[in-house]
C-alpha positions in Angstrom: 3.5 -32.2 -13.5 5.0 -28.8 -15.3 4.3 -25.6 -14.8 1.6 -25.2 -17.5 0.3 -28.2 -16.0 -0.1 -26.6 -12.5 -1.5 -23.5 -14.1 -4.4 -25.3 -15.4 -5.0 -27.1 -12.2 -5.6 -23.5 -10.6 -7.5 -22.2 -13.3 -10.1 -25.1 -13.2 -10.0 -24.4 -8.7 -10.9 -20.9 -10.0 -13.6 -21.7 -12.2 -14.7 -24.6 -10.2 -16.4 -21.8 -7.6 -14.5 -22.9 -4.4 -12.4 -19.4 -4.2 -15.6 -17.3 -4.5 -16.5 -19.5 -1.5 -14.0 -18.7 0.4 -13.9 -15.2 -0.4 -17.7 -15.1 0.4 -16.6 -16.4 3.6 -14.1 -14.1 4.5 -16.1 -11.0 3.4 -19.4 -11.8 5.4 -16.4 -11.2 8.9 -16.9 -7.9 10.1 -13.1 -7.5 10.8 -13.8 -3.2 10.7 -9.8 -2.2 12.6 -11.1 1.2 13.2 -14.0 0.3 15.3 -13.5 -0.7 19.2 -16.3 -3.0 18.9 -15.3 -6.2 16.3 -12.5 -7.3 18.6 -13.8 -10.8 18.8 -14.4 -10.7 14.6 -10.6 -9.7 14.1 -9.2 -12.7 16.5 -12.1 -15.2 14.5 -11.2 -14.2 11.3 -7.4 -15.1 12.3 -8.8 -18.5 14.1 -11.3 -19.6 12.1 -10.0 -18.7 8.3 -6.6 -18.2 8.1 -4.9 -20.6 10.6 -7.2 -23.6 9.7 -6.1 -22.9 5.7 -2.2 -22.7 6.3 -2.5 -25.5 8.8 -4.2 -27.6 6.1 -1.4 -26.4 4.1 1.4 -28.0 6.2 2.1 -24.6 8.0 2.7 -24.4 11.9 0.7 -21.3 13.1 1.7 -19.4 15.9 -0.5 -16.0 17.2 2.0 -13.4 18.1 0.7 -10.2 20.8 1.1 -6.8 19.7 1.6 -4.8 22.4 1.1 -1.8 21.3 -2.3 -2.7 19.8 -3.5 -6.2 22.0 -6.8 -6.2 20.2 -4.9 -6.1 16.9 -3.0 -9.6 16.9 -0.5 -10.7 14.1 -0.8 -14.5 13.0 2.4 -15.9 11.7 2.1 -19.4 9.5 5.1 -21.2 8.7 6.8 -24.4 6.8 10.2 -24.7 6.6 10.3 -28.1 4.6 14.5 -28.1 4.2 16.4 -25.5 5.8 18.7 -25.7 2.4 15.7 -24.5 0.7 15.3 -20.6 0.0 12.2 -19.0 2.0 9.5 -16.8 1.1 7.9 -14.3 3.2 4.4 -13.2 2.1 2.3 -11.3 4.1 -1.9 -9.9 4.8 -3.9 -8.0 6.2 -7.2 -9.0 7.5 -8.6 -5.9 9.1 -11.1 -4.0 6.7 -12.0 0.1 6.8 -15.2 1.2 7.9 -18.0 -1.2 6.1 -19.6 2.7 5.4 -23.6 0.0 5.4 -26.0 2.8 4.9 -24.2 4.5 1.5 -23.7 1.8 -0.8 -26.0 1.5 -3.3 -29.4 -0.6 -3.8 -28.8 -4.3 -4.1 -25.1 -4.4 -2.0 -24.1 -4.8 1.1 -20.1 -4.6 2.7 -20.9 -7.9 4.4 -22.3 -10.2 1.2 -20.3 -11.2 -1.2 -22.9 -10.3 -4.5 -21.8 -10.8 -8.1 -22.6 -8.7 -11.1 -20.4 -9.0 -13.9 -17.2 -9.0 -14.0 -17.2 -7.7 -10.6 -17.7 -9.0 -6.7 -18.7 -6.6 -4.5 -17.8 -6.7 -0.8 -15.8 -5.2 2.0 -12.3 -6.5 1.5 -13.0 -8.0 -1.6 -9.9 -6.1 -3.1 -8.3 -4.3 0.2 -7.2 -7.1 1.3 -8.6 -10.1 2.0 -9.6 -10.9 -1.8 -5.6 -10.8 -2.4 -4.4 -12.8 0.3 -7.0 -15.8 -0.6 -5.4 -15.8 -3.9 -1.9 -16.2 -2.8 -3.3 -19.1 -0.2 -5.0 -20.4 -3.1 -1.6 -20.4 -5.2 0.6 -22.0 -2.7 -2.4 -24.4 -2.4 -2.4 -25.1 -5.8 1.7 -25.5 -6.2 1.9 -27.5 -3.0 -0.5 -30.1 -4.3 0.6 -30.3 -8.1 4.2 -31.2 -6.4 2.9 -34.0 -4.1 2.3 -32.0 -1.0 5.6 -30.1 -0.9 6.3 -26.6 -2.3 9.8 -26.5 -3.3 10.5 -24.2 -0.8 10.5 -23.0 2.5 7.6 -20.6 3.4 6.6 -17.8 6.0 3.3 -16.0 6.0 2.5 -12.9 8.2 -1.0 -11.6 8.6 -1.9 -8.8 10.9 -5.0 -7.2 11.6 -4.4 -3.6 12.1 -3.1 -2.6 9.0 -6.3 0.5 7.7 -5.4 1.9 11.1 -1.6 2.2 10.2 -0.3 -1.0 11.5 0.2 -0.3 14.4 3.2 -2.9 16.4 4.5 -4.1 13.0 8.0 -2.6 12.8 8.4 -3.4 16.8 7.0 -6.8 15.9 9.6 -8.0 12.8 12.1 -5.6 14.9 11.4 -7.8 17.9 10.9 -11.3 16.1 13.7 -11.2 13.5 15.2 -14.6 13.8 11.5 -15.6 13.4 10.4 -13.9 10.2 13.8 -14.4 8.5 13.6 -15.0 5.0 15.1 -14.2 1.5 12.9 -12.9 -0.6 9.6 -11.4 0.2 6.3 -11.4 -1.9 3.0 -9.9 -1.1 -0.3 -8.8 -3.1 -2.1 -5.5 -1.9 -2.8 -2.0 -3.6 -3.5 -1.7 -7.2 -2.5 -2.7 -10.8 -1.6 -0.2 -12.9 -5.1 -1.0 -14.4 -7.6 -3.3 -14.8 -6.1 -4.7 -18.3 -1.9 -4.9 -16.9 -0.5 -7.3 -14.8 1.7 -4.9 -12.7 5.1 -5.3 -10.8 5.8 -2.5 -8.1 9.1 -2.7 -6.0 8.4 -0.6 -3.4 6.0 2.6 -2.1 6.4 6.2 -2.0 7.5 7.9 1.6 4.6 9.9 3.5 4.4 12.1 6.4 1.4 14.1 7.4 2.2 17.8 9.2 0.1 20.3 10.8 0.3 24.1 10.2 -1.3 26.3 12.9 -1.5 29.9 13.8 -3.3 31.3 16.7 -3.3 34.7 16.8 -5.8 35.2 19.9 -7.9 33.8 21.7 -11.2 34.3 20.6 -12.9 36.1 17.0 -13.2 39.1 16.7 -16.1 41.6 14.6 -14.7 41.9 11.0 -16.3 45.7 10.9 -14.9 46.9 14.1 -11.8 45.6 13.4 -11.1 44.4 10.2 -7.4 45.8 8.6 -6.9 46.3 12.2 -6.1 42.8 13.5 -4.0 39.8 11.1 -6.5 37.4 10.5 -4.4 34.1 10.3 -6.7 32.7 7.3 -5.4 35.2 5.5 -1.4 34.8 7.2 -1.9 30.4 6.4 -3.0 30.5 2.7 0.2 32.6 2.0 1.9 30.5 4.1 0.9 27.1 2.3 1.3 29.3 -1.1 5.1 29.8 -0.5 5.5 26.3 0.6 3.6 24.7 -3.0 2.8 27.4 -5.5 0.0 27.7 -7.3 0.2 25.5 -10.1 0.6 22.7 -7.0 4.3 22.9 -7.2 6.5 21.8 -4.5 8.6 25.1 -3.4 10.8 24.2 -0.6 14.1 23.1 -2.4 15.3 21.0 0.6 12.4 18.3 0.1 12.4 17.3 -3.2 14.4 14.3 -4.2 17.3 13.9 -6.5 16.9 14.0 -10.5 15.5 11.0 -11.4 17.7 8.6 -13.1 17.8 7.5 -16.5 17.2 4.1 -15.4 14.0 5.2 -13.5 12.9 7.6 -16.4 12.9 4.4 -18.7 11.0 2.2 -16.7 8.3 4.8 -16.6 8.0 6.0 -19.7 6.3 2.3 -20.9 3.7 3.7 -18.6 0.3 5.3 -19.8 -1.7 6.9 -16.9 -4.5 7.3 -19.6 -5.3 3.6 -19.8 -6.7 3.3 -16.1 -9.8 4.2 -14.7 -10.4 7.9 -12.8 -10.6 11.6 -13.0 -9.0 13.6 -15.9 -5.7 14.2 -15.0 -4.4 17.7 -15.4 -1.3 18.3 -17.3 -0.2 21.9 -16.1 -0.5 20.7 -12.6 2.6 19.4 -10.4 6.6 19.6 -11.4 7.5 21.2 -14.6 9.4 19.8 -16.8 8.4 16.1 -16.0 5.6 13.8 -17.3 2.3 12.7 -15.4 4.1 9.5 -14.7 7.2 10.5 -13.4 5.2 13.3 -11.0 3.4 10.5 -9.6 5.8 7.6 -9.6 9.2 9.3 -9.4 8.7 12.8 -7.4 7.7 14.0 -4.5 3.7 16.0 -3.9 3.2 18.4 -0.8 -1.0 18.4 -0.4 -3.1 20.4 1.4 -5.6 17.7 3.0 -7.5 20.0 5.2 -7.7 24.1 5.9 -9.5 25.2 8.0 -10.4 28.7 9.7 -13.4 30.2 11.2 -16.7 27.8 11.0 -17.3 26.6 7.6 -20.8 25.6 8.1 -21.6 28.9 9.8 -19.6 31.8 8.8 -19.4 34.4 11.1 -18.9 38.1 9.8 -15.8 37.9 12.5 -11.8 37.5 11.6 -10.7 33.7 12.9 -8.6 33.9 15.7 -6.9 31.4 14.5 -6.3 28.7 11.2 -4.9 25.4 10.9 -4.5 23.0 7.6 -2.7 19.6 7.8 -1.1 18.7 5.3 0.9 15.8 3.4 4.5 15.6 2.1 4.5 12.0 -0.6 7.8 11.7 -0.9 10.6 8.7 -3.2 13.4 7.3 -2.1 16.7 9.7 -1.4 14.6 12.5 0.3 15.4 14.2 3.4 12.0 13.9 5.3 13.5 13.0 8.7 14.4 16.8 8.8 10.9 17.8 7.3 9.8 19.6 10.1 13.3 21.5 10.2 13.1 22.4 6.4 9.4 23.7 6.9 10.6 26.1 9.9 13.6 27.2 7.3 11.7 27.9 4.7 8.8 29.4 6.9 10.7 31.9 8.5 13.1 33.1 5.0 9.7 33.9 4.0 8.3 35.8 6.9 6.0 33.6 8.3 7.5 32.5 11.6 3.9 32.7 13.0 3.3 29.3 11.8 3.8 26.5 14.0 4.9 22.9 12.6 3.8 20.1 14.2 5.3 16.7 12.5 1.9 14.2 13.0 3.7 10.5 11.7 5.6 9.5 8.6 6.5 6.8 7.0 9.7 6.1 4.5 10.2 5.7 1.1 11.4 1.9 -0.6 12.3 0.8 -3.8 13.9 -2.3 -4.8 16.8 -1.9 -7.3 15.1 -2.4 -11.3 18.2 -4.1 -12.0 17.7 -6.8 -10.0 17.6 -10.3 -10.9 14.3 -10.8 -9.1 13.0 -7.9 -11.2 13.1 -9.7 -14.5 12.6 -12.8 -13.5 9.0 -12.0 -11.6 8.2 -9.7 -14.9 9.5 -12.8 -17.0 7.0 -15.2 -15.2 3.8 -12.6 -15.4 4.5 -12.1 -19.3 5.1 -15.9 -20.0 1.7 -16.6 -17.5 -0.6 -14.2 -19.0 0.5 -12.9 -23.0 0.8 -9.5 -21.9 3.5 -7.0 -21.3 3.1 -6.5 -18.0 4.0 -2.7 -16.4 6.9 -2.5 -13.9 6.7 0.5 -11.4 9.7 1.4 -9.4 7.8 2.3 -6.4 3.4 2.6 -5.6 2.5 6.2 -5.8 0.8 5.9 -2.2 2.0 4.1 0.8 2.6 0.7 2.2 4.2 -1.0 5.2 6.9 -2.0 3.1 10.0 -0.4 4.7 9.2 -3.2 7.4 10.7 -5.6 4.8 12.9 -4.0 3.3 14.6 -1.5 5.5 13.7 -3.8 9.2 14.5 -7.4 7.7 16.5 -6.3 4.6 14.5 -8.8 2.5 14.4 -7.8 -1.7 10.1 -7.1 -2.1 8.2 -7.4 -5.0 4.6 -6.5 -5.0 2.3 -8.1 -7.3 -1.2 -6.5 -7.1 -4.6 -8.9 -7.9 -7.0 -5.1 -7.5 -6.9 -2.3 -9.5 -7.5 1.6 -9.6 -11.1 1.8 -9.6 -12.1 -1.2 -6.9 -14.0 1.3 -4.5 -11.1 0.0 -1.9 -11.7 2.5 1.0 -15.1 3.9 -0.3 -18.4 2.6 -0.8 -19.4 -0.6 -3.4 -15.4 -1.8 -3.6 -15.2 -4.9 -5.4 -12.6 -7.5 -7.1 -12.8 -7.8 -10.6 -12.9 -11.6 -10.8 -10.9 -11.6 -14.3 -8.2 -9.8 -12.5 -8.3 -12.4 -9.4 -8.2 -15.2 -12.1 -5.1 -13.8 -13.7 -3.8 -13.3 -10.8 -4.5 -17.0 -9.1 -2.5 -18.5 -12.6 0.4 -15.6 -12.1 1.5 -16.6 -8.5 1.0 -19.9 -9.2 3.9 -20.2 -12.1 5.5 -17.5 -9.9 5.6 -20.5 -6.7 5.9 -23.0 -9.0 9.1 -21.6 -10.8 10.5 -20.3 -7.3 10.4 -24.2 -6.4 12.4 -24.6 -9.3 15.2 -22.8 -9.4 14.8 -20.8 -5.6 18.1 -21.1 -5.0 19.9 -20.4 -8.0 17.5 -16.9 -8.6 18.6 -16.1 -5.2 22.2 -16.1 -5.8 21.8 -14.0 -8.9 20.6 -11.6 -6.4 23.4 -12.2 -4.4 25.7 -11.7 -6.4 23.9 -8.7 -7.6 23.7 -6.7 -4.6 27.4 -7.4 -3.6 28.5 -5.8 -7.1 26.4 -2.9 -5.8 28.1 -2.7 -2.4 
């Protein structure tokens, strides 16, 4: 069979109906991670969905304890066919946000899988469970066109925790090395760049979240006995957050932004058009002068207020706030300093008067960003052209966040994220939904991508090799 071959095979399993079966399946579990009460969903959808489907795929599954989260378990699958052979790692999440019942609209539920369209609506549909079913459904596809064996050696990690921040996961592949050793990762999760554009993305953006606070006193105090007598630390925090990103939403604090962005970088994004997707209008004068939409999102780092808060909102009080706090988020790319955020924020702070403010660091994660250059890189964008006729977009890194730094920074594995959801799916919100021409495309990409890594694995991998030591 060739590759072509293999990619018809999946496209008829596609249009056949069986995935939206088992995608139907899979929705209708009530695996909710932020809720104390699906416990015994979570551990089913690991027992009864995913270990049964990479067992029937040859795969030895093994449940492995999180400790720091025992009702989140991670489920690792694995088939090492030829220890010669190169290995995969792919990973999933099966752990959903909030199903949010009441707000969807008329006609949909979180928990039924209903079609309209182009579109399937359901919980997970895009974040993540829709994904993952399309890379089992490639490596089912690949291992059958080549007689039952995939060309190569295979790992698959799912864990159930990841919408509350995956919690254990870096202990876990800290912990389990030697277990989830590998040389390449691949994985599916976040979005394309839209709905049209197969999309390649090497890595995520940094984040870590901070709390402001001032207290001031102890309780509020009457605004006409004593206003322009007391500081009212409203007042004292906008200022503070206004010397810290201006007001054209400007990042002030010299110490946290990142290097310039390279020419190699700056190339890569300028074959992207933000105005193609799905969304609000996006605001030219707002963010980093001096740099494109693109490159603020892609290629520089965002300081955001995500809450502010001083005095009752929902029942003002003619009274001056004895205290205000706003928590805020620093998105940050590769190269920045944001181990020492909290040190830069109390710099900066104080140069401006406002040692009043307390910094509280909440969590962070790091930046990641494979290297463009890369054999890998062309040969995945190669494979997603040849697959689908279209030019697809290469992003250095996901404007939000992902787990990522697990595999590239904990197990030093190269990653490339291919994405089967895009921009407007609803993921996190009410009525999300896969866009079943973008899961098709997708089933027929990692397909020829499985099939071509059974092919020549080991050769692509010393490219990379070779690559990385010129680099060293």
């Amino acid at each position: 069979m060739t590759a072509e071959e293999a990619v018809t095979q999946a496209t008829a399993y596609f249009d056949s109906g069986k995935f939206r079966e088992v995608l139907a399946r899979r929705i209708a579990m009530r695996s909710e991670s932020q809720r104390d009460d699906r416990d015994d969903i979570i551990q089913r959808y690991l027992d009864e969905e995913i270990a049964p489907a990479m067992q029937a795929l040859g795969f030895t599954t093994q449940q492995l304890d999180n400790p720091q989260a025992p009702s989140r378990p991670f489920l690792l699958a694995t088939r090492i066919d030829d220890p010669q052979l190169p290995t995969v790692l792919c990973y999933g999440h099966g752990d959903v946000v909030f199903g949010d019942d009441e707000n969807w609209r008329s006609g949909l539920t979180p928990w039924e899988l209903v079609e309209e369209g182009d579109r399937w609506y359901g919980r997970g549909s895009a974040d993540n469970k829709g994904q993952h079913s399309v890379n089992i459904a490639a490596l089912e596809q690949v291992t059958a066109a080549r007689g039952g064996k995939p060309g190569f050696n295979c790992k698959f990690l799912f864990e159930m925790g990841e919408e509350i921040s995956s919690p254990g996961l870096m202990a876990l592949c800290q912990r389990h090395a030697d277990l989830l050793k590998a040389d390449i990762f691949i994985a599916s999760d976040g979005p394309r760049l839209n709905a049209v554009r197969p999309t390649l993305f090497l890595g995520s953006r940094g984040a870590v979240n901070f709390r402001l606070s001032i207290d001031a006193r102890d309780r509020d105090y009457h605004s006409g006995n004593w206003g322009g007598l007391l500081t009212n630390p409203g007042t004292q925090l906008a200022n503070a957050l206004a010397c810290l990103v201006n007001q054209h939403g400007q990042l002030q604090v010299a110490a946290l932004k990142p290097p310039a962005i390279s020419a190699a970088v700056k190339a890569i994004l300028s074959d992207i058009d933000l105005g193609e997707g799905d969304g609000p209008q996006i605001d030219p004068n707002w963010g980093e002068p001096g740099l494109t939409p693109v490159e603020r999102l892609y290629g520089w780092n965002t300081l955001e207020v995500l809450s502010l808060l001083a005095g009752n909102p929902a029942r003002p009080m003619n009274a001056i706030p004895g205290s205000a706090t706003a928590v805020c988020q620093l998105r940050f790319v590769v190269e920045t300093d944001w181990e020492n955020i909290a040190t830069h924020l109390r710099q900066h702070l104080d140069a401006h008067g406002f040692n009043q403010v307390t910094v509280e660091v909440l969590r962070g994660s790091p930046a990641t960003r494979l290297d463009p250059r890369d054999p890998l890189v062309g040969w995945a964008l190669d494979i997603m052209a040849e697959t689908t006729g279209k030019k697809p977009a290469l992003l250095p890194n996901l404007g939000g966040s992902l787990p990522n730094d697990v595999f590239a920074h904990a197990l030093g594995l190269p990653t490339l994220w291919i994405p089967h959801s895009y921009p407007a799916c609803g993921q996190h919100a009410v009525d999300e939904h896969m866009l079943k021409s973008v899961a098709r495309e997708g089933l027929q990409i990692m397909t020829r991508l499985f099939w071509d890594l059974g092919e020549q694995g080991s050769t692509l991998l010393a490219r990379h090799r070779a690559h990385c030591a010129q680099g060293e």
